[in-house]
ZADREN-29730 format. One line per field, with one value per residue (C-alpha): x, y, z. Coordinates in Angstrom, 1 decimal, always signed. Layout:
BEGIN
xx = c(X,...)
yy = c(Y,...)
zz = c(Z,...)
! end
This chain:
BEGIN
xx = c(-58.0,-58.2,-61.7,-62.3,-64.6,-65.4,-66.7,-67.7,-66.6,-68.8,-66.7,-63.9,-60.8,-57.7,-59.4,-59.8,-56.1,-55.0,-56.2,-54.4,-51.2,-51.5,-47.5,-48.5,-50.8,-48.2,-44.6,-42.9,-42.8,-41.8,-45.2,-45.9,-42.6,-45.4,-45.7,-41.9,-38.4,-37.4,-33.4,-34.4,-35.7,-34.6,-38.3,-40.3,-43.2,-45.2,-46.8,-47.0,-48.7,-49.4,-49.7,-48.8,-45.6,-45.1,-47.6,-47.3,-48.7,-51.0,-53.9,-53.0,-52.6,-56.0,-57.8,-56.0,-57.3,-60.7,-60.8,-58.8,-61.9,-64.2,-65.9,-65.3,-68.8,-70.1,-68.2,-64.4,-62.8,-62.8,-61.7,-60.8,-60.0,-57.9,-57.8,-56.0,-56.1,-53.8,-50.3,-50.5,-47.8,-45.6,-45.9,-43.9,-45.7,-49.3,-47.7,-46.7,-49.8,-51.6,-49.7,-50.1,-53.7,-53.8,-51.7,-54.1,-57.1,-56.1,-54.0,-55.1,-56.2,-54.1,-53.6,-52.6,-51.6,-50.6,-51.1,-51.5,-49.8,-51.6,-53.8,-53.2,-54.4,-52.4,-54.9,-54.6,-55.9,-56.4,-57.4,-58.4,-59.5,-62.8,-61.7,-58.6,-56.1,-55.7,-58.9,-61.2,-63.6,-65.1,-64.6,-68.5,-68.5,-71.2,-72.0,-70.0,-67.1,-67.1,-66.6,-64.1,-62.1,-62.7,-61.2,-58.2,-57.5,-58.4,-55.8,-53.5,-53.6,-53.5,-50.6,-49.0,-49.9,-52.7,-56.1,-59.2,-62.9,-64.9,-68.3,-71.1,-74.1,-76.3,-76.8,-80.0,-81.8,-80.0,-83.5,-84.8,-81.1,-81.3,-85.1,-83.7,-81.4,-83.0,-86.4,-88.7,-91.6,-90.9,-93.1,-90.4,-90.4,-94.1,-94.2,-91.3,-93.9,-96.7,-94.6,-93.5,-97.1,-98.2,-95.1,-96.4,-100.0,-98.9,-98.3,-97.2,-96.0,-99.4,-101.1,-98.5,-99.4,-103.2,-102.6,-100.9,-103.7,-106.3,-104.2,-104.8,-101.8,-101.3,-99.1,-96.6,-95.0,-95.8,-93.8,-93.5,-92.8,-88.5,-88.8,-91.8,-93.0,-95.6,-98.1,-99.1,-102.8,-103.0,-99.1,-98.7,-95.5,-94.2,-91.4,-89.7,-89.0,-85.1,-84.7,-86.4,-83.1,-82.0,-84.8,-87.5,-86.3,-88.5,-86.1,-85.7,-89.0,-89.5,-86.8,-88.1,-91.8,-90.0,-88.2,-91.5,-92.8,-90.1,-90.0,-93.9,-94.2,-97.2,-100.2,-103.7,-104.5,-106.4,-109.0,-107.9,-110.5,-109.7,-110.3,-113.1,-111.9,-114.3,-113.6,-116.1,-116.1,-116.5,-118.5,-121.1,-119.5,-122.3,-121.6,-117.9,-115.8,-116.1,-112.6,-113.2,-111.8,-108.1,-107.4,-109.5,-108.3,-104.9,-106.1,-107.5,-104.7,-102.1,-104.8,-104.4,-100.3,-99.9,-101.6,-98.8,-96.3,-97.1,-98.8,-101.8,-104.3,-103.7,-100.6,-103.0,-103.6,-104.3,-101.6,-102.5,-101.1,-97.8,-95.5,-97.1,-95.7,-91.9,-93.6,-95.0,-93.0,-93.2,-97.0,-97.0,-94.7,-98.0,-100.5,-99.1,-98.6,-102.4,-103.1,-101.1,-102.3,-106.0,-106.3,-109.8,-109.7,-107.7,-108.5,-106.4,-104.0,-104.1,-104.4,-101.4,-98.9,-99.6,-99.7,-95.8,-95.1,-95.5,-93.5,-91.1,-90.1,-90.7,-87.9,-85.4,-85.3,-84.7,-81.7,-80.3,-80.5,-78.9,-76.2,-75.5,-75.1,-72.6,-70.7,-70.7,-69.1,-67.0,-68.4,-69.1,-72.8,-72.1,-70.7,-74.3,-77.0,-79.9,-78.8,-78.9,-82.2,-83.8,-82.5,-84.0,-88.0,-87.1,-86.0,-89.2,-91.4,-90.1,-90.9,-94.2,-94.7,-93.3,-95.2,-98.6,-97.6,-96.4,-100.4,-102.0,-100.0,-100.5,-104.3,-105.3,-103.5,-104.2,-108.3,-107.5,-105.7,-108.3,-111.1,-109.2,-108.9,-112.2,-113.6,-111.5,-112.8,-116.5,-115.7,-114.6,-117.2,-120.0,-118.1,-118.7,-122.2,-122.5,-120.9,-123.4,-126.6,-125.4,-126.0,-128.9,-130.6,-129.3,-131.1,-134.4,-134.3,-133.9,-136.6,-139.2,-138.4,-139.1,-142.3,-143.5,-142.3,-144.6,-147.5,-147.5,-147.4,-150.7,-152.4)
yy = c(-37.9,-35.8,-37.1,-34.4,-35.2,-33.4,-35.2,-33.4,-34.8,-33.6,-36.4,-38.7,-35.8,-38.1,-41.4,-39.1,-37.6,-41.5,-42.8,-40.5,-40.2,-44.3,-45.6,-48.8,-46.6,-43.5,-45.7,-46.8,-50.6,-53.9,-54.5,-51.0,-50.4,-49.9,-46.6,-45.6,-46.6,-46.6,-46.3,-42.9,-40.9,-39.8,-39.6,-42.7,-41.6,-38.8,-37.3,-33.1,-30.3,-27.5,-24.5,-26.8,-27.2,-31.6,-34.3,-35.6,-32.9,-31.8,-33.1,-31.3,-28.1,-27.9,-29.0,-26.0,-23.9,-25.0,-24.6,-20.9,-19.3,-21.7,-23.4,-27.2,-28.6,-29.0,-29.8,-30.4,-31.3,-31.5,-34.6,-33.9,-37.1,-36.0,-39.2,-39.7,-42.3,-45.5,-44.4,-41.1,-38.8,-40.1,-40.1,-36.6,-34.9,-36.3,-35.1,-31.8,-31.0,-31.9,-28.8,-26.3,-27.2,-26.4,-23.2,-21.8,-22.7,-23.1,-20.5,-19.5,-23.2,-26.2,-28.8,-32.8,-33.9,-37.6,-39.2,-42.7,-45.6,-49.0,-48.6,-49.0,-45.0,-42.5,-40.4,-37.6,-37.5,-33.9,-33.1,-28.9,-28.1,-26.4,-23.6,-21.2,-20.3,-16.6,-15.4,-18.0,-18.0,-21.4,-22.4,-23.1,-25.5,-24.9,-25.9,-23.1,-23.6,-27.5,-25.9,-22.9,-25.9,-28.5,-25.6,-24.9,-28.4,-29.1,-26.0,-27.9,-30.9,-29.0,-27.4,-31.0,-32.3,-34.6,-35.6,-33.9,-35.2,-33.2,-33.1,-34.5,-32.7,-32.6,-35.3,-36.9,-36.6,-40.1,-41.4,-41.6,-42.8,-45.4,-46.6,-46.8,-49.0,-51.7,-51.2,-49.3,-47.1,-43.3,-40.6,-39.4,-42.4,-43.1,-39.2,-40.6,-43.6,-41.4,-38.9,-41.9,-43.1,-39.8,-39.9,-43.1,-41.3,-38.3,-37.0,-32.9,-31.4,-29.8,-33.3,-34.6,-31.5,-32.4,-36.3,-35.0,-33.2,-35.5,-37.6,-35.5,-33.0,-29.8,-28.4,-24.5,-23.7,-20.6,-17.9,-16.4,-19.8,-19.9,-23.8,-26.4,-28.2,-30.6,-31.4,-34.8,-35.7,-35.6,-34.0,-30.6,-29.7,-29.2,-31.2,-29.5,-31.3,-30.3,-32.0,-35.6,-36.8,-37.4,-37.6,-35.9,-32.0,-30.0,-30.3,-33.6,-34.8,-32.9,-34.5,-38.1,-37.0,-35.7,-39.1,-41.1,-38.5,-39.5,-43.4,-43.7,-45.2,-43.7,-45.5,-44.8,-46.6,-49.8,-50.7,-53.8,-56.8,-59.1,-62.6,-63.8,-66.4,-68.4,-70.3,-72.6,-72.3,-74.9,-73.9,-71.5,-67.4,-66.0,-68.3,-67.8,-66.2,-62.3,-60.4,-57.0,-54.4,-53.2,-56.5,-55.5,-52.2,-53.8,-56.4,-53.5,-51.4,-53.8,-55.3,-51.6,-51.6,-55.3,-54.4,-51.7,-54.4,-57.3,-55.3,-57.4,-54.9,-51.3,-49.1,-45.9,-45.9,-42.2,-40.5,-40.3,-44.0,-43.0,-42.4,-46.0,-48.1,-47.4,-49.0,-51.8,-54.6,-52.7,-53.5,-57.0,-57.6,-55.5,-57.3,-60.7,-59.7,-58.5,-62.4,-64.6,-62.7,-62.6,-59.0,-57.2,-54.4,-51.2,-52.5,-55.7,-54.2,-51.7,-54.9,-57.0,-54.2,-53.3,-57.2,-57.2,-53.7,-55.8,-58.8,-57.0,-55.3,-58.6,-60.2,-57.0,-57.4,-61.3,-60.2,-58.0,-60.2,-62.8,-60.4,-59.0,-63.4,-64.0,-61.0,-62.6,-66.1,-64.2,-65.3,-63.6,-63.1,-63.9,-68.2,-68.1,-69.9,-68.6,-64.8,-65.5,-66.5,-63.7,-61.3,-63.3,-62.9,-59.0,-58.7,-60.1,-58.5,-55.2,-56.3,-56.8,-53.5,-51.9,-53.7,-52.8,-48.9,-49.0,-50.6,-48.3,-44.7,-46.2,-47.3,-43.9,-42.5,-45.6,-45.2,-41.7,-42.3,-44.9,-42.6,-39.3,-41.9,-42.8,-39.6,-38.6,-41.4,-40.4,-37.0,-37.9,-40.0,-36.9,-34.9,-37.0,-37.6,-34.1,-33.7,-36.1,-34.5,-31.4,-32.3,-34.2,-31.1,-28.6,-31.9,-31.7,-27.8,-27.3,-30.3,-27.8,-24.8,-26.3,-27.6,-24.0,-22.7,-25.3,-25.0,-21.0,-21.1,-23.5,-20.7)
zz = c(-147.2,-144.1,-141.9,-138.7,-136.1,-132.6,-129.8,-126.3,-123.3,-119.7,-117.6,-117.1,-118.4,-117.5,-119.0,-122.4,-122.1,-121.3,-124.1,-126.3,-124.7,-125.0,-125.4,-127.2,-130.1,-129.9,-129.8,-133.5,-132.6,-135.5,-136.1,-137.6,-139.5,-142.9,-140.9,-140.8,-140.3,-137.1,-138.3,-140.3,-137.7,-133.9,-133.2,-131.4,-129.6,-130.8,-128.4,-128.0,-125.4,-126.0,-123.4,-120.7,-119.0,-120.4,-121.3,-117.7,-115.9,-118.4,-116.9,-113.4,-115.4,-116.7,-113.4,-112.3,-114.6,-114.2,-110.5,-110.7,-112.5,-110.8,-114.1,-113.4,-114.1,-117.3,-120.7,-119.3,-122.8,-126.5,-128.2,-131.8,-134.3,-137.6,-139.4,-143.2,-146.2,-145.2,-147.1,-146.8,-145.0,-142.2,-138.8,-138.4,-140.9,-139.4,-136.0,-137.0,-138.5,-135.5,-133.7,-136.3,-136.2,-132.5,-132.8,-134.9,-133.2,-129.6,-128.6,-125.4,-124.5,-123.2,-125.5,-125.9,-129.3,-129.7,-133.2,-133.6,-135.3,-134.4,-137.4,-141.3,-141.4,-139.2,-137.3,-134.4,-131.2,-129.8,-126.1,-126.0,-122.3,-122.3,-120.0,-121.7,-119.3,-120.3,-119.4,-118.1,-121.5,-121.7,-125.7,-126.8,-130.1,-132.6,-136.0,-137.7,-135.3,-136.8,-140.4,-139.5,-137.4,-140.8,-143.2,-141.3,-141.0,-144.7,-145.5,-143.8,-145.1,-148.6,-148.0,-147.2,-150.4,-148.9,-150.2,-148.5,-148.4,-151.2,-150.0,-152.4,-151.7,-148.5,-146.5,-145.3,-141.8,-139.5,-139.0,-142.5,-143.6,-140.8,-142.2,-146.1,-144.8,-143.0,-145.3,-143.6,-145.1,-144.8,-145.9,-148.5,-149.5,-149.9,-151.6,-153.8,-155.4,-155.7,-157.7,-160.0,-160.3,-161.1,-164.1,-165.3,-166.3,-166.7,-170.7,-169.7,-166.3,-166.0,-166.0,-163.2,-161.4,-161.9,-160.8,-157.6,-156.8,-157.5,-155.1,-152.0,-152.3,-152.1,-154.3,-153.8,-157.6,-160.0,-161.0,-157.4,-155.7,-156.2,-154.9,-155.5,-153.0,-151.9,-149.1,-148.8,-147.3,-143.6,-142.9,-141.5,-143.5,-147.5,-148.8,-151.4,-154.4,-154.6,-150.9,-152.2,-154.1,-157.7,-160.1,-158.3,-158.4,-161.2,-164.0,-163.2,-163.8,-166.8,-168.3,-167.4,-168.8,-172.1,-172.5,-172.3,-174.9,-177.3,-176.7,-176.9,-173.6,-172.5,-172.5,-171.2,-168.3,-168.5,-166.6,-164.5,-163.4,-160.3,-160.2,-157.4,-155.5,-153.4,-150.5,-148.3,-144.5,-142.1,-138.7,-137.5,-138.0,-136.0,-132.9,-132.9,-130.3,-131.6,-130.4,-128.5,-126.1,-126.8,-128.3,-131.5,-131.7,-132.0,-135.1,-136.8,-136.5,-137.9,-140.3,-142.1,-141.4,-142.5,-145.9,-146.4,-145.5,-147.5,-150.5,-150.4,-151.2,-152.8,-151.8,-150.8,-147.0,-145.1,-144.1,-141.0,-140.4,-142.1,-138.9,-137.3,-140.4,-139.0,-135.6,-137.3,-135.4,-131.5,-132.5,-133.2,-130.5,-128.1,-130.3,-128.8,-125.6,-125.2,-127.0,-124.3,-121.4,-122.5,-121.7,-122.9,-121.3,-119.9,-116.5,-116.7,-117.9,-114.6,-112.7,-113.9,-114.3,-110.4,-109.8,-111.1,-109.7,-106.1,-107.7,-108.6,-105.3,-103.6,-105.8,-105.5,-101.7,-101.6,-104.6,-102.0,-99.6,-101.4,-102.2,-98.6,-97.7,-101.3,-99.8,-96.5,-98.1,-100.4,-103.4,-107.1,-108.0,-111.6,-110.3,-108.5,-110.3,-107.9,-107.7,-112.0,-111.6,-109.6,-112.0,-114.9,-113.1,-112.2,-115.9,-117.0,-114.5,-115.9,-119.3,-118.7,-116.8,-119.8,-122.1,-120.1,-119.8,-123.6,-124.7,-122.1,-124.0,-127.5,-127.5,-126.9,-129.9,-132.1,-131.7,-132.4,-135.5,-137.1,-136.3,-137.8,-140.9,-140.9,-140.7,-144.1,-146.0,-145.2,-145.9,-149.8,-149.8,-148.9,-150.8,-154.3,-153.3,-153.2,-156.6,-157.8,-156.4,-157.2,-160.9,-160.5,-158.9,-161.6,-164.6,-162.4,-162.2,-166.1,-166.3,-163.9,-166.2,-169.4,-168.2,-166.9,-170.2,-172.2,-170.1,-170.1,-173.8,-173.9,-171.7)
! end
């Protein structure tokens, strides 16, 4: 099973070209005989160029090339990794796919090939110069160079009766793969609950559809809409259903509200009643300490988070506070910074982070003195225990400066955020007070009419 990868490489040419041309990864040695037998072939190091005169002066050679037509800045290489399934070909067949990869693809380029043997998988190493030597055209890799590059060396590997990665589907964005993984909300996945809880109520797709939008969402489908999608409250984009994962396309869900129709699993929902617990408070409330400033913009910020992290009161919070849930711990971490330091207001915090902006450079120039007199006595900065120590009160001096500039960029956004969620509570609030005197006014009207009416017919 054939893995190709493509790396970019903007410095450091021989350290990249060293590392492939390695003699202790490249050489058939005792502890590797799983690979091959040594008695069987003539071949013991595999190692190949391409376009250049020998491996040796390969790295002179394309120096040269990128001087001649003057484009030595920028990208300088192309490191390509072909790696296959442990006991899978032998080191010459691995090798010798390596070149006719590189004939094919790199003909007018200069080329290292050196495949591997100090792991249980064989794998190639391929350096491609950026600059071709024919004409001075500087290879550009893009997204559908990656596949055209991935097909040929799939066909390759076909034709050498190897195994090749079949591709299952899409994959997901790296940041909401990396938040599935260590637990963190994400908006798909706070869509994802919504759409099951609307599945829970709902009897027909139309009532799902209704749910949704009694929820705050904005729903594209109909005949001229090829994909559904959905907008939830406060975002600024769709997500279509077919991009949330298995279970939640259109089909899907109308198979899962079919199956509940046939096992009898719905139920109306019941009304549920909490229990009141009372608790008796010693002291006077109105005399204790009140928090303010920055400090309780911070409390009431992760007051609204923490209820979204420990499920302690009900899962809907605006959407507007979606994105902060992912930066739920950087807050805390601010939260007990602003505590320990007593800091009210945006002033102190001013203050103290120009208070260790001068610490700070005070401690950097007695470091560099220090260092100029360990040079002096020819001793190692790491063996001295005071030299340790002034980078330990620079390190937290710059903590703290960060912290302060972190609060100070933040605070803004978070009194932003709680009033835009504030504002959209009051507004549903208007809105079904409106709905309410709406039809009182229409009662009161038709009570006005039929009075008029009465007291006409008595005249």
């Amino acid at each position: 099973m054939a893995y190709f990868k493509i790396l970019v490489r903007r410095k450091n040419l021989k350290q990249c070209i060293d590392y492939a041309i390695n003699d202790k990864k490249t050489m058939i040695e005792k502890e590797i005989n799983y690979a091959v037998n040594p008695d069987k072939t003539e071949q013991t190091s595999f190692v190949s160029c391409f376009n250049c005169g020998s491996v040796e002066t390969s790295y002179d050679q394309m120096e040269n090339t990128k001087k001649r037509y003057g484009k030595t800045e920028g990208i300088l290489c192309y490191h390509i990794i072909q790696s296959f399934s442990p006991e899978e070909g032998t080191p010459e067949q691995i090798h010798k796919i390596g070149i006719d990869f590189c004939k094919k693809c790199f003909s007018d380029f200069e080329v290292v090939i050196a495949t591997h043997l100090d792991k249980a998988h064989l794998h190639n190493h391929i350096v491609v110069n950026s600059v071709s030597f024919v004409d001075g055209h500087k290879y550009r890799s893009t997204l559908k160079t990656y596949y055209e590059l991935r097909d040929i060396s799939d066909k390759l590997c076909r034709e050498n009766g190897l195994s090749v990665i079949i591709s299952k589907g899409k994959g997901s964005h790296y940041a909401q793969w990396k938040a599935e993984h260590t637990n963190q909300p994400t908006i798909r996945g706070e869509i994802k609950k919504d759409i099951d809880e609307a599945i829970e109520r709902a009897f027909t797709y139309n009532s799902f559809i209704e749910i949704l939008k009694k929820s705050g969402y904005v729903i594209k489908s109909g005949n001229n809409i090829k994909h559904t999608a959905i907008k939830p409250e406060g975002s600024t984009r769709f997500f279509r259903l077919d991009t949330l994962g298995k279970g939640y396309t259109e089909e899907d869900i109308k198979k899962r509200l079919i199956e509940k129709q046939y096992s009898g699993s719905f139920r109306l929902p019941i009304k549920k009643y909490k229990r009141v617990m009372h608790a008796h408070l010693k002291g006077n409330y109105q005399k204790s300490r009140k928090i303010t400033g920055i400090r309780a913009l911070y409390w009431r910020y992760l007051y609204l988070l923490g209820k979204v992290k420990k499920r302690t009161a009900p899962k809907k919070i605006s959407h507007y506070l979606y994105d902060d849930v992912i930066k739920f711990n950087r807050y805390i971490k601010q939260n007990k910074f602003l505590q320990e330091n007593h800091m009210e207001t945006t002033q102190d915090l001013i203050d103290m982070k120009s208070f260790f902006h001068t610490q700070k450079s005070s401690l950097v120039l007695q470091r560099k003195e220090l260092y100029k007199e360990l040079r002096r006595k020819n001793e190692k900065t790491k063996e001295s225990e005071a030299y340790q120590r002034l980078n330990c009160k620079i390190k937290d001096c710059q903590y703290k400066i960060r912290q302060c500039q972190s609060i100070l960029s933040s605070s803004e956004r978070i009194q932003e955020l709680l009033q835009k969620s504030k504002e959209n509570k009051e507004e549903l609030n208007h809105e079904y007070r409106k709905r309410s005197s709406g039809t009182n006014d229409k009662r009161n009207f038709e009570d006005f009419r039929n009075r008029s009416e009465i007291n006409s017919n008595r005249g």
